[in-house]
LUMKE-352266 format. One record per residue: residue number from 1; x, y, z of N, C-alpha, C in turn. Coordinates in Angstrom, 2 decimals. Layout:
N
+-----+---------+---------+---------+---------+---------+---------+---------+---------+---------+
!   i !     n_x !     n_y !     n_z !    ca_x !    ca_y !    ca_z !     c_x !     c_y !     c_z !
+-----+---------+---------+---------+---------+---------+---------+---------+---------+---------+
! NUM !       X !       Y !       Z !       X !       Y !       Z !       X !       Y !       Z !
...
+-----+---------+---------+---------+---------+---------+---------+---------+---------+---------+
***
This chain:
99
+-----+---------+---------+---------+---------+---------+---------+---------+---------+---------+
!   i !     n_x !     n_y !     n_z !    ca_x !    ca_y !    ca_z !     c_x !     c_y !     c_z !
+-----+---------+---------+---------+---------+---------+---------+---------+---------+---------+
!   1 !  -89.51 !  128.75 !  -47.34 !  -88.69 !  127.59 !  -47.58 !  -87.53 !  128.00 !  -48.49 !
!   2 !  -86.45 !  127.58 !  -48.30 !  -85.11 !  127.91 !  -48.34 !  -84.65 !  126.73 !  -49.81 !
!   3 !  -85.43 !  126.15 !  -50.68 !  -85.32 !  125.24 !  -51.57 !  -85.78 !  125.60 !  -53.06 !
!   4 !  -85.81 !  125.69 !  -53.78 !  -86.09 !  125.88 !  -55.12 !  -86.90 !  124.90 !  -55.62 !
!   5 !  -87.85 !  125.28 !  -56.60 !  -88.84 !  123.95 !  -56.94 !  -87.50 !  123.13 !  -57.65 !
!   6 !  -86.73 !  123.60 !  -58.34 !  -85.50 !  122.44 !  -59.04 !  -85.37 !  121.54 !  -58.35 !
!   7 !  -84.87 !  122.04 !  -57.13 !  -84.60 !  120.98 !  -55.81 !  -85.43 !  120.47 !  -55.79 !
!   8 !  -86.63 !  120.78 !  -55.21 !  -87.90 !  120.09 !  -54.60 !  -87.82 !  118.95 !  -55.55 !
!   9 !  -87.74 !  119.25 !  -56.71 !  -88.37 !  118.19 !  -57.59 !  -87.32 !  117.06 !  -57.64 !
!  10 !  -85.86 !  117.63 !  -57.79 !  -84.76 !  116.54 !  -57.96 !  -85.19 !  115.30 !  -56.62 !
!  11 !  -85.67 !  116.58 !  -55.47 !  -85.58 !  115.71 !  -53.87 !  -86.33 !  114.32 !  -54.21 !
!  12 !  -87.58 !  114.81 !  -54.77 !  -88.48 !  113.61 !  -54.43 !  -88.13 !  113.07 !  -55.52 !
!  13 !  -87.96 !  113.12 !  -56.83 !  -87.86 !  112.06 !  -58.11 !  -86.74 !  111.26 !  -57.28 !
!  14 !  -85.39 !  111.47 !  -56.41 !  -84.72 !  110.79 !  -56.09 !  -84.73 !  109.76 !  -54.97 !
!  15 !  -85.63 !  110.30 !  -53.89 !  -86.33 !  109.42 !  -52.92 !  -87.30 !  108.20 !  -53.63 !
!  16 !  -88.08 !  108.77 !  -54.40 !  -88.83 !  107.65 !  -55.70 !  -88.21 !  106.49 !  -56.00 !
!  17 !  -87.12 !  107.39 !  -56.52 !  -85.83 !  106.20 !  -57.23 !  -85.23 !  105.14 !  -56.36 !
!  18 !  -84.65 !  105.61 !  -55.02 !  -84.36 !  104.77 !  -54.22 !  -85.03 !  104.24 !  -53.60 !
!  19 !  -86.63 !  104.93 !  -52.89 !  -87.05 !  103.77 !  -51.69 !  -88.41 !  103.49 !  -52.48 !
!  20 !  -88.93 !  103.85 !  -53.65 !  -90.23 !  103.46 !  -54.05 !  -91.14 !  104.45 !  -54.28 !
!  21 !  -92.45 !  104.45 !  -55.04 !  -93.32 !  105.23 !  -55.04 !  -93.98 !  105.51 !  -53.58 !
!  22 !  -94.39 !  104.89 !  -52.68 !  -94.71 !  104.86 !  -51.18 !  -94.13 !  105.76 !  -50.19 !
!  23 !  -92.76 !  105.67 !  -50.59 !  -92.42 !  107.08 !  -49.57 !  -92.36 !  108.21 !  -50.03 !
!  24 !  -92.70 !  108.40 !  -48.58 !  -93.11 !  110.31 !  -48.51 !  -91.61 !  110.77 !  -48.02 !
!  25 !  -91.55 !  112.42 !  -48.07 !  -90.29 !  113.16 !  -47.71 !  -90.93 !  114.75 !  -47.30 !
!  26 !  -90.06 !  114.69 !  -46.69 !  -90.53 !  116.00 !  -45.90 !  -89.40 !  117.03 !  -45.64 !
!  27 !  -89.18 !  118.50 !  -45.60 !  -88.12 !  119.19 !  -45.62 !  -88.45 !  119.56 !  -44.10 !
!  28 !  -87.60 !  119.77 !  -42.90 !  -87.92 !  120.37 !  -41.78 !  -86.35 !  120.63 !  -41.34 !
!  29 !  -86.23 !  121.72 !  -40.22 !  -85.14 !  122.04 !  -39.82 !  -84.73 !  123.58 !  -40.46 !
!  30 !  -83.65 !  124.38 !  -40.02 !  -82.96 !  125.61 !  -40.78 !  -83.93 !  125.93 !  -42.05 !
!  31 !  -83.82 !  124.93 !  -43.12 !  -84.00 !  125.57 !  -44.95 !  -85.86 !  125.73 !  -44.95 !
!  32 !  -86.18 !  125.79 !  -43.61 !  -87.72 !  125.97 !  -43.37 !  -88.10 !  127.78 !  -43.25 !
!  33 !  -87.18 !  128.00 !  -42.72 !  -86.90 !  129.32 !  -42.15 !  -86.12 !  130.49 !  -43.30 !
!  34 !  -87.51 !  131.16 !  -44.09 !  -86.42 !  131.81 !  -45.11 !  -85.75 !  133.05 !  -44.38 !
!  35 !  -85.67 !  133.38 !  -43.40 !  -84.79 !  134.50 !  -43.11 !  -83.19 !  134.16 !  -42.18 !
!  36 !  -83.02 !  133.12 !  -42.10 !  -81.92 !  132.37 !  -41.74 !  -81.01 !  132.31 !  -43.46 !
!  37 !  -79.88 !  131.72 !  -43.11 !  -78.83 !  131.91 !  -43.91 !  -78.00 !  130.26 !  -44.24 !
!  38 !  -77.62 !  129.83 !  -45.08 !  -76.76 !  128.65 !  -44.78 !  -77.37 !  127.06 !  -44.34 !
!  39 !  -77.26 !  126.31 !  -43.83 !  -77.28 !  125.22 !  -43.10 !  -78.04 !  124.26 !  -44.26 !
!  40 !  -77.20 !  123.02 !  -43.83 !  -77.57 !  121.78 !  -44.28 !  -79.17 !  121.33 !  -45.04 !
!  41 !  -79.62 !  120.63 !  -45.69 !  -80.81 !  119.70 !  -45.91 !  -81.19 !  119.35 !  -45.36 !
!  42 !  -82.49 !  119.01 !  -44.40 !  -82.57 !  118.31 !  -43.31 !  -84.04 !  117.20 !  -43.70 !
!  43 !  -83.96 !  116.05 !  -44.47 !  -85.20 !  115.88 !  -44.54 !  -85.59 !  114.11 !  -44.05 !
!  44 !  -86.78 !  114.16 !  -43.83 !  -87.46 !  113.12 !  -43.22 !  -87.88 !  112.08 !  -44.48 !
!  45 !  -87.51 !  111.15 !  -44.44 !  -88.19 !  110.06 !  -45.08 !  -89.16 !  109.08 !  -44.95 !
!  46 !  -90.15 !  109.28 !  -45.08 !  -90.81 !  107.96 !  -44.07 !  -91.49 !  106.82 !  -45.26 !
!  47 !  -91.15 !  105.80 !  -45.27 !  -91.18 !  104.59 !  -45.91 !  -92.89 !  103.90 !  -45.65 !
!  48 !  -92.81 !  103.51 !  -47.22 !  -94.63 !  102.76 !  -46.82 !  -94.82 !  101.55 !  -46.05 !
!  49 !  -93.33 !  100.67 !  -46.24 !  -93.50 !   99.87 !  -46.00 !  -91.90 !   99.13 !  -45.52 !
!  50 !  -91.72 !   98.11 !  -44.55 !  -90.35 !   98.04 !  -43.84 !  -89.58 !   97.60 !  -44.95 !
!  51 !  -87.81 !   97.71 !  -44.72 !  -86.90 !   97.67 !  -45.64 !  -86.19 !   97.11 !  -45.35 !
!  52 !  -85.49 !   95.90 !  -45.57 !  -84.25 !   95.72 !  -45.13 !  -83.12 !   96.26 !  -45.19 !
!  53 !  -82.73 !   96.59 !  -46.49 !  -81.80 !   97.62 !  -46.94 !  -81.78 !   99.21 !  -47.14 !
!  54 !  -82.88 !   99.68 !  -45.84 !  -83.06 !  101.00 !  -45.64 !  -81.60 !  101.67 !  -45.18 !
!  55 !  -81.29 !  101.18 !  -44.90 !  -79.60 !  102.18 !  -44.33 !  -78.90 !  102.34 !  -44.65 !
!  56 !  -78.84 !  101.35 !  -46.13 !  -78.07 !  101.14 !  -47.13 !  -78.78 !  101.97 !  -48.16 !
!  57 !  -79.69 !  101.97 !  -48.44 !  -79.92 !  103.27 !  -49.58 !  -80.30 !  104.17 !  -48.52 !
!  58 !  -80.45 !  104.57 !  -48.26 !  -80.12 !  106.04 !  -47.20 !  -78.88 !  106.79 !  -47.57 !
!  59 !  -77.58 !  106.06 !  -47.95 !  -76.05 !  106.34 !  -47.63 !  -76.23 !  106.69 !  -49.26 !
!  60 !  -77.11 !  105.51 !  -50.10 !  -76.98 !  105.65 !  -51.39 !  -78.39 !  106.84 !  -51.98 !
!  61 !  -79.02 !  107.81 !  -51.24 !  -79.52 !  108.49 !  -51.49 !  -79.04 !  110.21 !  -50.85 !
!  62 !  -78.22 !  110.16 !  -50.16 !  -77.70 !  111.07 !  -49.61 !  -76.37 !  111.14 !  -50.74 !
!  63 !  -75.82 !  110.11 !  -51.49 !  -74.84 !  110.14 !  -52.67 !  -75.37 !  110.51 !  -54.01 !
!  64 !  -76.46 !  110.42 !  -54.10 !  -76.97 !  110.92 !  -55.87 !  -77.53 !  112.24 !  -55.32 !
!  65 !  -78.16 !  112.34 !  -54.01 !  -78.39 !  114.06 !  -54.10 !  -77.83 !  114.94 !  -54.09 !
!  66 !  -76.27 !  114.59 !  -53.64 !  -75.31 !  115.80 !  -53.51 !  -74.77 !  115.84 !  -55.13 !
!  67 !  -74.78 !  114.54 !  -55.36 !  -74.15 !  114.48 !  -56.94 !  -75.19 !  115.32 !  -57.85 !
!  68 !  -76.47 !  115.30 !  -57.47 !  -77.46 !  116.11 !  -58.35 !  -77.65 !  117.34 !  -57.72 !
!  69 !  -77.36 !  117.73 !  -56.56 !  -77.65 !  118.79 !  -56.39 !  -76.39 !  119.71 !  -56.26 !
!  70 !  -75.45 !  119.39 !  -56.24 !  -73.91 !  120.02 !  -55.56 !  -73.74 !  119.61 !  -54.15 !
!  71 !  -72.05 !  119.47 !  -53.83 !  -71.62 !  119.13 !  -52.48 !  -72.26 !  120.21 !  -52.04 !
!  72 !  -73.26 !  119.60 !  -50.87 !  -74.21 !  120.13 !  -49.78 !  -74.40 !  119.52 !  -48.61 !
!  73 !  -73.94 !  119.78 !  -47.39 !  -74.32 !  119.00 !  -46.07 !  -75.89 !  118.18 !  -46.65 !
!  74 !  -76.44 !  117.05 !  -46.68 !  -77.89 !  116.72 !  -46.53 !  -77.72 !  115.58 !  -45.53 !
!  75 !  -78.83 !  115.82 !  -44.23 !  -79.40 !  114.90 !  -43.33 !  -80.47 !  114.35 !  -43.87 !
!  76 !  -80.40 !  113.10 !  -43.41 !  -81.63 !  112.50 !  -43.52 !  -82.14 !  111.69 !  -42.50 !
!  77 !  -83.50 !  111.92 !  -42.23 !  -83.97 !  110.77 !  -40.95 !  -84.60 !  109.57 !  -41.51 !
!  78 !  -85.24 !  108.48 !  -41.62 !  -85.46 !  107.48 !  -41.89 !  -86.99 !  107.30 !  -40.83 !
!  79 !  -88.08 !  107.03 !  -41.62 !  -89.44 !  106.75 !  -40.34 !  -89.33 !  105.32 !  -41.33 !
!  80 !  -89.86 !  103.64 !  -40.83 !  -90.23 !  102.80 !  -41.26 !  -91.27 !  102.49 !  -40.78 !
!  81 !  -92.66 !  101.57 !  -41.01 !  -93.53 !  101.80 !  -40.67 !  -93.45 !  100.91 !  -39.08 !
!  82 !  -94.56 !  101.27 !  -37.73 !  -93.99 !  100.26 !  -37.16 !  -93.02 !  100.71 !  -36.43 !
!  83 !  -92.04 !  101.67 !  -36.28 !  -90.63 !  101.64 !  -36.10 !  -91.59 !  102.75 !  -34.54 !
!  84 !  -90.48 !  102.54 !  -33.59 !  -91.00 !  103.75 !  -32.32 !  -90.15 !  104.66 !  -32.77 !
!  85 !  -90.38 !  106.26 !  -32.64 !  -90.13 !  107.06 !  -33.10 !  -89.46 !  107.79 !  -32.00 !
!  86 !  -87.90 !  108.62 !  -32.35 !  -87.52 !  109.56 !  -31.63 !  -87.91 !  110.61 !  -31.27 !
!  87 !  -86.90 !  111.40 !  -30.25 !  -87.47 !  112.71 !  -30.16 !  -87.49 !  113.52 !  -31.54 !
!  88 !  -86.13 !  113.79 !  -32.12 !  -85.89 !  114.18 !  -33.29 !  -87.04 !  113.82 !  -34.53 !
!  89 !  -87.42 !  112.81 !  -34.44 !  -88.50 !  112.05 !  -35.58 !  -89.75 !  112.59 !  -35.23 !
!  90 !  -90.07 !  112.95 !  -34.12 !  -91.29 !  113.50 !  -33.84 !  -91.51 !  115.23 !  -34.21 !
!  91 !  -90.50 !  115.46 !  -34.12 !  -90.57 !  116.94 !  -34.07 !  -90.37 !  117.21 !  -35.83 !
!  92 !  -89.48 !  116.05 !  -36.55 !  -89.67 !  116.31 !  -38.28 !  -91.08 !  115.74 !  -38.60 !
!  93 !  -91.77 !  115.33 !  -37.99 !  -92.86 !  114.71 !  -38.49 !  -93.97 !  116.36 !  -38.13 !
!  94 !  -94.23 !  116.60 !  -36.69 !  -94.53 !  117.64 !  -36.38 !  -94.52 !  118.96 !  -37.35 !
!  95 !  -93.06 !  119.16 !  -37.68 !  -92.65 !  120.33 !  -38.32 !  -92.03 !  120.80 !  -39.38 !
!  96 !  -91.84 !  119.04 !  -40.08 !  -92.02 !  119.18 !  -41.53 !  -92.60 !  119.63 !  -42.27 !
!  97 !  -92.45 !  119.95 !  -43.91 !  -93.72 !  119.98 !  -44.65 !  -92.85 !  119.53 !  -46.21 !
!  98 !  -94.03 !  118.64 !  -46.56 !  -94.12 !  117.82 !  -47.92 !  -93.22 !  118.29 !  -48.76 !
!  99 !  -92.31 !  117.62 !  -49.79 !  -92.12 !  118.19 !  -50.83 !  -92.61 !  117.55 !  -52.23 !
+-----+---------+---------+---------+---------+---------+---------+---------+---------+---------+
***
């Protein structure tokens, strides 16, 4: 894994902050792969419980992580509970792992 516990830790205290103690986060994609080079954040969020204003802190959690971590491409996917899941969502769920 392509992340530093610093990170790790900023990741989740900041997911905490915005969507609650309940959600989980997951790193999957490129920064999984330590012999690769470069590429974006790619991580999965999946929520305990539904949100109304999930898309809206999404925008506002992708803004305090770059601010805490440095301008850095970061993706984020969004799971709510309930919700049918993409191809993409299946395969971060698949081939994620915890942070």
């Amino acid at each position: 894994m392509r992340l530093n516990q610093r990170s790790q830790q900023v990741i989740r205290e900041t997911v905490t902050e915005v969507f609650g103690p309940s959600a989980q986060v997951l790193l999957f994609g490129s920064r999984l792969d330590d012999q690769a080079r470069g590429g974006d954040i790619d991580l999965l969020v999946k929520l305990g419980q539904p949100d109304p204003d999930a898309r809206r802190k999404e925008l506002t959690l992708i803004a305090r992580l770059q601010r805490r971590l440095g301008d850095q491409p970061i993706d984020i996917l969004l799971i709510e509970p309930g919700e049918r899941l993409s191809a993409i969502q299946n395969i971060a769920l698949e081939q994620g792992v915890p942070l």
